[in-house]
C-alpha positions in Angstrom: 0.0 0.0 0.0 1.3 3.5 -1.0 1.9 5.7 1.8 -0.1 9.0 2.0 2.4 11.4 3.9 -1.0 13.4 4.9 -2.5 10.4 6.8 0.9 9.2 8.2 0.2 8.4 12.4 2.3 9.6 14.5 5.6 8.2 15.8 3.8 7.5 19.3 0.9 5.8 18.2 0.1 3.0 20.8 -3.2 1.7 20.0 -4.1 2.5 16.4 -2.7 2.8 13.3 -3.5 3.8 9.3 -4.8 6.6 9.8 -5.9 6.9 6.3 -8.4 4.0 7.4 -9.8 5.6 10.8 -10.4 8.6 8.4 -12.9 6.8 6.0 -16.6 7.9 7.0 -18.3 4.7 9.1 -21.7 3.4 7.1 -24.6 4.3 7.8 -25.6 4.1 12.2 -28.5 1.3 11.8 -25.6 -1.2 10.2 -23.7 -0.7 13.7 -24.0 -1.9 17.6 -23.7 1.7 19.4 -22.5 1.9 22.6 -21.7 5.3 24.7 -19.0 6.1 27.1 -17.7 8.8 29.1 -14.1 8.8 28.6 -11.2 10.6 31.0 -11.6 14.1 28.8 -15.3 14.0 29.7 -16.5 13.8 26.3 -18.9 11.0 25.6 -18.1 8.7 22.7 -20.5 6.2 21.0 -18.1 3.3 20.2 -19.4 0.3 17.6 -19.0 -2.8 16.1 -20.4 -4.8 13.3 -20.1 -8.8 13.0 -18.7 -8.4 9.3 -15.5 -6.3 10.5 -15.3 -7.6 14.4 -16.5 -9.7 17.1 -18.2 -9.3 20.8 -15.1 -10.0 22.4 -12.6 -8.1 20.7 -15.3 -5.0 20.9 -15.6 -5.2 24.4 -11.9 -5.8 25.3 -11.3 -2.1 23.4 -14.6 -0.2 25.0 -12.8 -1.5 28.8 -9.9 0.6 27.5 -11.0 3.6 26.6 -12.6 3.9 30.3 -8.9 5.1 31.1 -8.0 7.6 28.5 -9.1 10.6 26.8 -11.0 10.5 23.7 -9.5 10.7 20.2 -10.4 14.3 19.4 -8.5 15.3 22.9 -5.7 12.7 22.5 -3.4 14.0 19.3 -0.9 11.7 20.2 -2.7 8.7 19.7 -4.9 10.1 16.8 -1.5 11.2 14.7 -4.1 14.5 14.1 -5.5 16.9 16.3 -8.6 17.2 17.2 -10.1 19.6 14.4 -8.5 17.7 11.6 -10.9 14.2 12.6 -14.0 13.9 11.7 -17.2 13.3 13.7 -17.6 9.7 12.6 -14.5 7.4 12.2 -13.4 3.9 11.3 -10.4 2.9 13.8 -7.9 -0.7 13.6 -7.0 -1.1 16.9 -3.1 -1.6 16.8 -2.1 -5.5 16.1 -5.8 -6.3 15.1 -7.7 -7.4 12.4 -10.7 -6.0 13.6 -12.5 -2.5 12.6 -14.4 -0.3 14.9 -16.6 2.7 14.4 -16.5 5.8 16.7 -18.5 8.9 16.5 -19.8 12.1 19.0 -22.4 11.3 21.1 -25.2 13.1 21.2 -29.0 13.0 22.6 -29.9 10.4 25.3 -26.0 8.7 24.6 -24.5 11.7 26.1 -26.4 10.7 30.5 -26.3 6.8 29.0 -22.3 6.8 28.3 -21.6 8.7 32.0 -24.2 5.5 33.6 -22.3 2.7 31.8 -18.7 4.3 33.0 -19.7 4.7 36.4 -21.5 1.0 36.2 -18.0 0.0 34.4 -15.6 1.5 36.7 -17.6 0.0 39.5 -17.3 -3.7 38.6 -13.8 -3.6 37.5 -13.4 -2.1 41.1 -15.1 -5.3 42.3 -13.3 -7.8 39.8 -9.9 -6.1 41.1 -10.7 -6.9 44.8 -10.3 -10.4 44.3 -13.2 -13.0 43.4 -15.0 -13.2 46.2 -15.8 -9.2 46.9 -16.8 -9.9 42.7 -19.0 -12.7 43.2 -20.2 -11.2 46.2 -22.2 -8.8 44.3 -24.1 -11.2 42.3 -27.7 -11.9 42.6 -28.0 -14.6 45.7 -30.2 -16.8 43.5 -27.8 -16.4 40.1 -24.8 -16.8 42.3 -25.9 -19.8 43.4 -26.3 -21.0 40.5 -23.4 -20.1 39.3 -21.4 -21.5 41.9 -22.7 -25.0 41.4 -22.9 -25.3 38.0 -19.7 -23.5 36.8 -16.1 -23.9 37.5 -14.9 -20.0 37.8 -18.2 -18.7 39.2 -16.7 -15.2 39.4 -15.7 -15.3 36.0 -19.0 -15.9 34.7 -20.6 -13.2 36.8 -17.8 -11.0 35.4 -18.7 -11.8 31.8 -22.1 -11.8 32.6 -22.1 -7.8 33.9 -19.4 -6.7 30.9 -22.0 -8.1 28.2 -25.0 -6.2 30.0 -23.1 -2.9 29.8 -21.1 -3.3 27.0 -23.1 -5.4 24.1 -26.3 -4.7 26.0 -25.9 -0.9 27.0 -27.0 -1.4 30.5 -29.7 -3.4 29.4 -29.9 -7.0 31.2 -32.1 -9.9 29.5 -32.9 -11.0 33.3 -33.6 -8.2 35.7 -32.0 -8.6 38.3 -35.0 -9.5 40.6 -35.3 -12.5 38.7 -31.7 -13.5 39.7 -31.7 -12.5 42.9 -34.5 -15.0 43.4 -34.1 -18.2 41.0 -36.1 -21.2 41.2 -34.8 -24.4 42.9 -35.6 -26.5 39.6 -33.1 -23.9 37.4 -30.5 -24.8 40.4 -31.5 -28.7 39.7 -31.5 -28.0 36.0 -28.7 -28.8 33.6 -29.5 -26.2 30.9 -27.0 -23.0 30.4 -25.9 -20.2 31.7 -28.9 -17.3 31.2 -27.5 -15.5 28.2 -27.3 -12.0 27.3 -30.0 -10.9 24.7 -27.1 -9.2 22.5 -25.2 -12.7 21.7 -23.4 -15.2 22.7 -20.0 -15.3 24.2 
């Protein structure tokens, strides 16, 4: 591929690169999975993925780490442009992937939704870093249960269970929690699987 001295990142790059690529407009919003968050600037940036370009769990491994930086239009450095040079609506290759992700402004009811899924985010990585049992602890008693005699890391399931809700799901859970705080003994009894989030499976 030819190199465009206009688009050339810059020198400390960490996470992305081509910037000729994360310059192309994204398609059209209903062909991608939206998902707000606040980032360390205090911008709020819808971040998405399609299943042509990416999957669940390379998405969601990116969205935990933008919790801890700025966005791109405050974060020249990573960008290789500043701010005013990028569009509103980008394409980014996360450095060492093969996967594509779409980032845009947020705007409307994404702007109070992406500050409730980093504080919801912050808060069970807070838990998951305390060690498994403060994590687990803060299951549902009728879900943990069940998760602790059916599966072999019960702490890691609850873990993936909360990142799908608020990263695939945006906040959204396909069991409210009332339901999993008080799960019937025959589900305990039962060998079917794990309640699954209403995005996909992972």
């Amino acid at each position: 591929m030819g190199r465009m001295k206009k688009n050339k990142p810059s020198r400390k790059l960490r996470e992305l690169h081509h910037a000729s690529r994360r310059r192309q407009p994204g398609p059209p919003s209903t062909q991608v999975s939206w998902t707000p968050l606040k980032q360390t600037c205090g911008c709020v940036v819808d971040w998405g993925w399609t299943s042509q370009t990416a999957d669940p769990v390379s998405f969601k491994d990116w969205f935990i780490s933008r919790l801890t930086v700025p966005c791109l239009w405050h974060s020249p450095s990573e960008a290789g442009a500043s701010g005013d040079d990028l569009p509103d609506n980008m394409i980014v290759r996360p450095r060492g992937s093969n996967v594509l992700l779409h980032v845009r402004k947020a705007s409307g009811d994404h702007l109070e939704l992406g500050a409730q899924l980093a504080s919801r985010l912050e808060r069970v990585l807070d838990k998951a870093r305390q060690g498994d049992a403060v994590l687990l602890d803060d299951a549902p008693a009728g879900f943990r249960n069940w998760l602790i005699k059916t599966t072999l890391h019960p702490a890691q399931a609850w873990l993936d269970h909360e990142l799908t809700d608020i990263i695939l799901n945006q906040g959204r859970s396909a069991l409210p929690r009332e339901i999993l705080e008080q799960l019937p003994d025959q589900l305990l009894d039962s060998p079917c699987a794990q309640p699954e989030s209403g995005a996909c499976d992972i």
